[in-house]
N, C-alpha and C positions, 0 to 999 in steps of 0.2 A: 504494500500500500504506500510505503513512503518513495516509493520510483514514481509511483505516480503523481504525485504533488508535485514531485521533482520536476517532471516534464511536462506538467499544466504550468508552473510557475516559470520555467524558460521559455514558454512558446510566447509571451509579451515583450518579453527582451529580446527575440528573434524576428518579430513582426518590429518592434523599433528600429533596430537597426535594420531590419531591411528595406524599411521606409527611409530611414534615412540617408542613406546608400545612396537610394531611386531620384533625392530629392535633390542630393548635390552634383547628380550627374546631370538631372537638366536643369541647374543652375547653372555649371560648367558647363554646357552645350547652348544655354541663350533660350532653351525650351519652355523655362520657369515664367508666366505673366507676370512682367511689372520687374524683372532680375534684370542685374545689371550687365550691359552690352546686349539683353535684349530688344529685337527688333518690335517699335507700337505698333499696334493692332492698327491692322489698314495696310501696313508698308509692306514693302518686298523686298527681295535682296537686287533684284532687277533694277528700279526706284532709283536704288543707291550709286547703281553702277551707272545709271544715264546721270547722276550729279555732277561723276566726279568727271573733269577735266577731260578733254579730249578721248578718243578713240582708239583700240586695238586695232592695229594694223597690221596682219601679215604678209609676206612674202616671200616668195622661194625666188631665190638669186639664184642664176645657174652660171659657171663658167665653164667654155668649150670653144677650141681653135681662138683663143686668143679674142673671144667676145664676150659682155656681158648682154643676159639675158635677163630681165628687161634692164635696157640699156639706161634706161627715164623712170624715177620713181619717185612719186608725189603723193604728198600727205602735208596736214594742216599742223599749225605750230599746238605743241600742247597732246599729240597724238603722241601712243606709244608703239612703236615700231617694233615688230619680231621679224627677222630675216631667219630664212633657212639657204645658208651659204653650200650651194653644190659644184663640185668638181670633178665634170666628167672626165675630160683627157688624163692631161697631169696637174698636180697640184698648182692652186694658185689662190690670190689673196684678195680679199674687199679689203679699203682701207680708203677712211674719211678723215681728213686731217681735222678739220673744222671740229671734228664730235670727237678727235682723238680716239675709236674706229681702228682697228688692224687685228682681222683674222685670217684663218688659212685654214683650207678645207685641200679634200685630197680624194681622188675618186674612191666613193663608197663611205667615205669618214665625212660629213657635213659638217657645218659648225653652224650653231643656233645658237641666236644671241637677240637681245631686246635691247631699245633706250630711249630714250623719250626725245621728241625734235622739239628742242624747246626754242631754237633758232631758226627765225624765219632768212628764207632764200634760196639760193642753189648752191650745190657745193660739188665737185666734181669728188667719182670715188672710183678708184685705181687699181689694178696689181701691184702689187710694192717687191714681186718675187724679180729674182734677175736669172733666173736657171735656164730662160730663151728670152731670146732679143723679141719674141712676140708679147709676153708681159705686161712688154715697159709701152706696146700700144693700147691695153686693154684702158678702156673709160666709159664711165658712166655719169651720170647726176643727181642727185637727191635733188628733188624740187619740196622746201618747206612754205608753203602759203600760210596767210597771214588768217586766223581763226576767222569765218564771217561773221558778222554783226546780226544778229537778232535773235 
């Protein structure tokens, strides 16, 4: 008879803390109404993301026979830019002086890289490699346009 008092009297201490467990985990997660860094009733995580500043930009850069592919790449000041840098023949390099910019990609190994254009204009962007006199032809431009108004 006394087991069983035993395990009537911890089944309360086992329901609290498994409450309480439950409770700090969707505090930690932002699940809790009215907890802190949770998101008010009505919003979205969406919301949030059209507030903040500029634009996700991707783009896959390719380099082959001494060209870049696209050659012209435009986005607004305040966007953040993700390149996927491809090198099909032999290895070669993007490189923006302006944004301080220099990677090198190699066929099959890409290099993926983000950064924010917080400078508006154009800015030419190059191979910086010297392993062939074709290289030192390679060019491109970052065109940064100025955020529009309204």
């Amino acid at each position: 008879m006394m087991e069983r008092e035993g395990s009537v009297r911890r089944a309360p201490l086992f329901l609290f803390v498994a409450l309480a467990l439950v409770a700090t985990v969707l505090v930690a997660a932002g699940g809790w109404p009215g907890a802190a860094g949770a998101a008010p009733r009505g919003s979205s995580t969406s919301a949030r993301v059209q507030d903040q500043p500029g634009q996700s930009r991707p783009f896959t850069l390719t380099a082959r026979k001494y060209a870049f592919s696209p050659a012209r790449i435009e986005v607004y000041a305040g966007d953040l830019v993700k390149i996927t840098f491809e090198a099909q023949d032999i290895p070669h390099s993007f490189t923006i002086d302006a944004y301080r910019i220099a990677k090198r990609a190699a066929p099959g190994r890409p290099a993926v890289f983000e950064f924010r254009a917080d400078q508006a204009g154009t800015f030419p962007y190059y191979c910086n490699l010297t392993i062939d006199e074709g290289c030192r032809q390679m060019r491109g431009e970052l065109v940064v346009r100025a955020k529009p108004k309204g």
